[in-house]
Structure formats: C-alpha cells, structure tokens
N, C-alpha and C positions, 0 to 999 in steps of 0.2 A: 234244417239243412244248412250248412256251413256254405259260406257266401266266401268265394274263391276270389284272389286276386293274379292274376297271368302277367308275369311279364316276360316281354315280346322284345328278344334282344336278337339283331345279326351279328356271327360272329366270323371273322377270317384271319388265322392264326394269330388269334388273341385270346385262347385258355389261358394262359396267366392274371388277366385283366378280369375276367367274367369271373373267375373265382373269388377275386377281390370285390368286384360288384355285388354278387351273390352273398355274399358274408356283410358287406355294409346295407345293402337293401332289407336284408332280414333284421339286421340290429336297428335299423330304423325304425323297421314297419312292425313293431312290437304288436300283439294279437289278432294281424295280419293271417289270411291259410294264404301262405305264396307258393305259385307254382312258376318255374322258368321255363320256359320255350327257347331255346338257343336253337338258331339257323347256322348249320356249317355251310359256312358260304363255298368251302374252298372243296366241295361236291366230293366228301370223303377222302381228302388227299392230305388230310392233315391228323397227323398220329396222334398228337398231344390230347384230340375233342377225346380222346381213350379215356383221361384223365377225368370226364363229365359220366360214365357209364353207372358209376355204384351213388350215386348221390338221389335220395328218391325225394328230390324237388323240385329235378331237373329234367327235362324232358329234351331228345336231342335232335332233329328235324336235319335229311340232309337231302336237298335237293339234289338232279342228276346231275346240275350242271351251275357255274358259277349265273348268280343273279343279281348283283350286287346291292348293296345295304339296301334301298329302297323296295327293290323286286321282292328281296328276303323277306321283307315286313310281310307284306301282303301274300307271299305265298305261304305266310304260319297264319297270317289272322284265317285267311278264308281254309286252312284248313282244320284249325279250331272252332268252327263256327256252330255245328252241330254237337260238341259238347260245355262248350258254354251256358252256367245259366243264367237267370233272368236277373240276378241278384248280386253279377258276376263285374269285377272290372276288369279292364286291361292296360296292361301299362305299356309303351314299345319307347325303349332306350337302348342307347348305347351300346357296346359291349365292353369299351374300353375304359370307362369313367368319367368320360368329356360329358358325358348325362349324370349329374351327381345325386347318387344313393339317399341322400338325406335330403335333398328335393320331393322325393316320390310319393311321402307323407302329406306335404304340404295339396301335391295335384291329386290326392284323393279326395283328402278334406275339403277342397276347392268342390271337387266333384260332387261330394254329399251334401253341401252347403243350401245347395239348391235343387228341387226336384226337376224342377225342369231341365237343369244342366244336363246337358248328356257327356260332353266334351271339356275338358281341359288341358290346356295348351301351354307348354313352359317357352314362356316370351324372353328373350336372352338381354339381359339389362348389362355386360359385359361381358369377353372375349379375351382366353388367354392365348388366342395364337400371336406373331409378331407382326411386326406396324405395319410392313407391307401387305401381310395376308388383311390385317383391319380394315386398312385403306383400300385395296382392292373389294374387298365386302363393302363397305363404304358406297363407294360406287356403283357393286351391283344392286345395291338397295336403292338406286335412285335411278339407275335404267327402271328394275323392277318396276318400282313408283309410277317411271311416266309411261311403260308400258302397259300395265294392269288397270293403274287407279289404285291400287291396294299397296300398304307396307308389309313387308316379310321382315320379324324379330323372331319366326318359330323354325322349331324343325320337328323331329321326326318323338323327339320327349314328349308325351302327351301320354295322358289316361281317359278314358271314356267308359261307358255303359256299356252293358253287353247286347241290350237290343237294338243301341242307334250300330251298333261295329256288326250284327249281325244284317241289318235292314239295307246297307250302306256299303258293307268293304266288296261286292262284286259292281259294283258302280264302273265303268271303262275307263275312268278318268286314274282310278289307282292303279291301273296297268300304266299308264304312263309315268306317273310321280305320287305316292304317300304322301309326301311332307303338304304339299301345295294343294292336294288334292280333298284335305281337311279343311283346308281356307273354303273349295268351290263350293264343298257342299253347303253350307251356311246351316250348319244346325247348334242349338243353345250351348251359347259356349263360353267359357270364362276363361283367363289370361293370369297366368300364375308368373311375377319374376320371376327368374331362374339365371342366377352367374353359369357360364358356363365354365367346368372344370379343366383339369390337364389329365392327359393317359395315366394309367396305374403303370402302364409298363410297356417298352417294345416301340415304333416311333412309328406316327403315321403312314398310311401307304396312298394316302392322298397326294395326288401329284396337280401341276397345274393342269395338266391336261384332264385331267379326272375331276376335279371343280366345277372346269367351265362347262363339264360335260354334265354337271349335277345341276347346275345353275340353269340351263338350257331345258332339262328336265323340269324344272319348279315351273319353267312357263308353259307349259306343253297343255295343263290341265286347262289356262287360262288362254287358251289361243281363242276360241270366238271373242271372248272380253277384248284382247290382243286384235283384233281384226278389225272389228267396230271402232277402236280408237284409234287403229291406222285408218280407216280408209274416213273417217271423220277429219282426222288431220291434214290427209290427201286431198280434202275435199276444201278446208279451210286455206290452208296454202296456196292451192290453184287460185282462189278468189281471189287471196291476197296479192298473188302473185301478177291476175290481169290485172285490179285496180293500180300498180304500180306502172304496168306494161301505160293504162291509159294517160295515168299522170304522166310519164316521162315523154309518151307521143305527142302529147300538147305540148311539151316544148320542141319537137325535133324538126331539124327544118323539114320542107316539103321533100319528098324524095328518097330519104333517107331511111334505104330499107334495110341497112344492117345488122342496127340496133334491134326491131323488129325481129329477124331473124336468131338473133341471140335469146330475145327474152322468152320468142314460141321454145325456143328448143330448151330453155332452164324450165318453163312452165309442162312443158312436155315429161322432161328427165325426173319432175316432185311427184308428177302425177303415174310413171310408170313404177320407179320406187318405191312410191308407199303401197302400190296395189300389187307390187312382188312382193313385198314383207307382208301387207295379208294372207296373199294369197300360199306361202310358204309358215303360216304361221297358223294358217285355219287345218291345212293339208295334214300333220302330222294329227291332229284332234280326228279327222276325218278314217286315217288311215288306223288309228289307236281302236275304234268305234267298232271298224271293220272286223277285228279279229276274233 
C-alpha cells in the first residue's frame, strides 16, 4: 500500500499562493503520493478556492465559519484522522510560501531518520519580515522565555507520524493554539533549520492587532507552566521584598511609620499582581478544557 504524504495548509484568499506551493512542493517531493488539504478559511466566501475544484491532489475543506490559521489546522487534522494511515505523514504549512516548498523534503527525512521520531519541527534560523516586526519578535521571545522557561523558534511548519497526529490532535490544549501546543505535548521530536521565506503573491493580512492576538494564543497551552512561575515569582519577591522592608527598619528611627506603610503596600501590590496574572493565566487553560 502506498504510504501517503497530507499536507495541511490554511488558506484565506490566497489561491494564487497555494497554487505556487502546490507545484513547488510536488517538484520537491519527487516520489512522494502527496495529497493537499487546503482549509477555506474565508467559510466559502471566496470565489477564486473555484480555481482548487478539478485538481485531483487537492482536497478542499470549508469550514461554516472563519477559524483562523491556527483553528483551521486542527479542524482538517482531526477530521482526517480516520482516514489516515499508519504509514502516513503529515505536513501543516503555510499557504502563502512564508513555509518554503523545498524545506518539506528535508522535515520528512528529519522524520524517517529516526524511529522513534514522531515529530518534526522547522526551527526558524532567520526572518524576512522588517526590523521592527524582528525586533518586536525579539522581545516576545524573551517574555515567552521568562514566562514559559521554554524558547519558541517554531510554528505551525512541522511534519509528523500518522499515529502520534491521530493519539494527540483532540488533546484540549489544540483548541486553544497548534503551534505551541506541539511544544506541550513533549513527544520525540527533532528540530530541522528552516529560513523562513517571503509570500508568492498578494500581502499579508496580518495586522498588529492580529499578532499580538496569536502571540497571546501560543501561551494559552502553557498557562499551568505560566502559573507555577508566577506565583513562584510572587512568592520569591514577597520574601525579597520583607528582607529589605527588615533591613531598612533597622535603620529608621523610632516612630517612623511611614516608611513602613509604603513598603507593606509595595509588598502587598507584588504579591496581589503576580497572583492576578496566575490567576488570569490558569483561567483561559481551565475555560479551553471545559468545552
């Protein structure tokens, strides 16, 4: 039986792009059986997916309602999941090019490399958007950092096995975030460079508010981890913060409850702080779980 390769692209009016993907993915993946999954994100309101109907590689998924890139993922893996087989990979890229065609080769062979591997993760070793978008990433990789413990260089480009994607993608944590939600799981997994590319065509519809709104998502999977290192911080601060209260009471004169009064209400304001950002940070894990 021929041993399938899926790959798993969200599209929102970007048929020009996917067609260019789809032609350099196949010249890549030379003796490849590739099959495309393209998610119309834009829930049939876009005429052009017309253009995907006669192509028999292509398969075209169109949810009721916009779910955006990340939603999209997970609403084609889990419903490929009972025809997948055991022998099967999957890839979930791009649809515009920024995931580059001739990378996909490399996260298979990454993939087969090793039996145990289940997972393969294209780790971003540079970045063509402009210096402000870098430097803004920049920075949220070192929130990330000291929120997590963990570095984020991936996203949503990855190839995997068909039994860990079948045992694993209704997990609650992929309703919240894909991308990050590959990190929680912790299963065998290898780290392929991968430049990231430019669009084939048409300009992003990423805006800043749509960023920090993806960004926000990548931690949502990690909010217990997120929790425990606020309220460990919460906890470290407070201490820090009376040993100073005692040191400076030793020198004050007699009487002098001022000071006193300032340092309760700073030791007060670290400790209510960090235990509203746990608790606002556990809440969305709690509410995600629920559904």
């Amino acid at each position: 039986m021929t041993r399938t390769c899926w790959v798993v692209s969200p599209m929102l009016h970007d048929t020009e792009s996917f067609l260019r993907v789809r032609d350099e993915t196949t010249a890549a993946c030379r003796g490849e059986s590739l099959h495309f999954v393209v998610i119309d994100d834009s829930a049939g309101t876009d005429d052009d997916v017309g253009r995907l109907a006669g192509l028999a590689d292509v398969e075209v998924m169109t949810p009721p309602f916009n779910l955006g890139h990340q939603g999209a993922i997970v609403y084609a893996l889990r419903s490929i999941t009972e025809r997948v087989g055991d022998d099967d990979r999957i890839v979930t890229m791009d649809s515009d090019g920024e995931d580059q065609p001739a990378d996909v080769p490399r996260l298979l062979a990454a993939l087969d490399a090793d039996h145990h591997t289940v997972l393969a993760l294209a780790q971003r070793t540079q970045r063509s958007e402009s210096i402000t978008f870098r430097a803004m990433y920049f920075v949220y990789r070192l929130v990330f950092r000291l929120l997590t413990g963990t570095t984020v260089r991936s996203g949503n480009f990855a190839a995997q096995k068909a039994p860990s994607l079948v045992s694993t993608i209704h997990h609650p944590s992929f309703d919240l975030c894909y991308s990050s939600s590959l990190l929680v799981l912790r299963r065998p997994t290898v780290k392929v460079p991968c430049a990231r590319g430019t669009r084939f065509a048409g300009s992003s519809r990423m805006n800043a508010h749509s960023l920090m709104a993806h960004g926000i998502r990548m931690l949502l999977p990690l909010s217990e981890r997120i929790a425990v290192r606020m309220m460990v911080l919460s906890v470290v601060a407070a201490i820090k913060v009376v040993f100073w209260l005692a040191v400076v009471a030793f020198w004050l004169p007699d009487g002098d409850a001022a000071d006193w009064v300032i340092a309760a209400l700073v030791t007060w304001v670290v400790i209510f702080l960090s235990s509203l950002i746990a608790f606002f940070t556990l809440f969305p894990r709690f509410a995600g779980a629920s559904r």
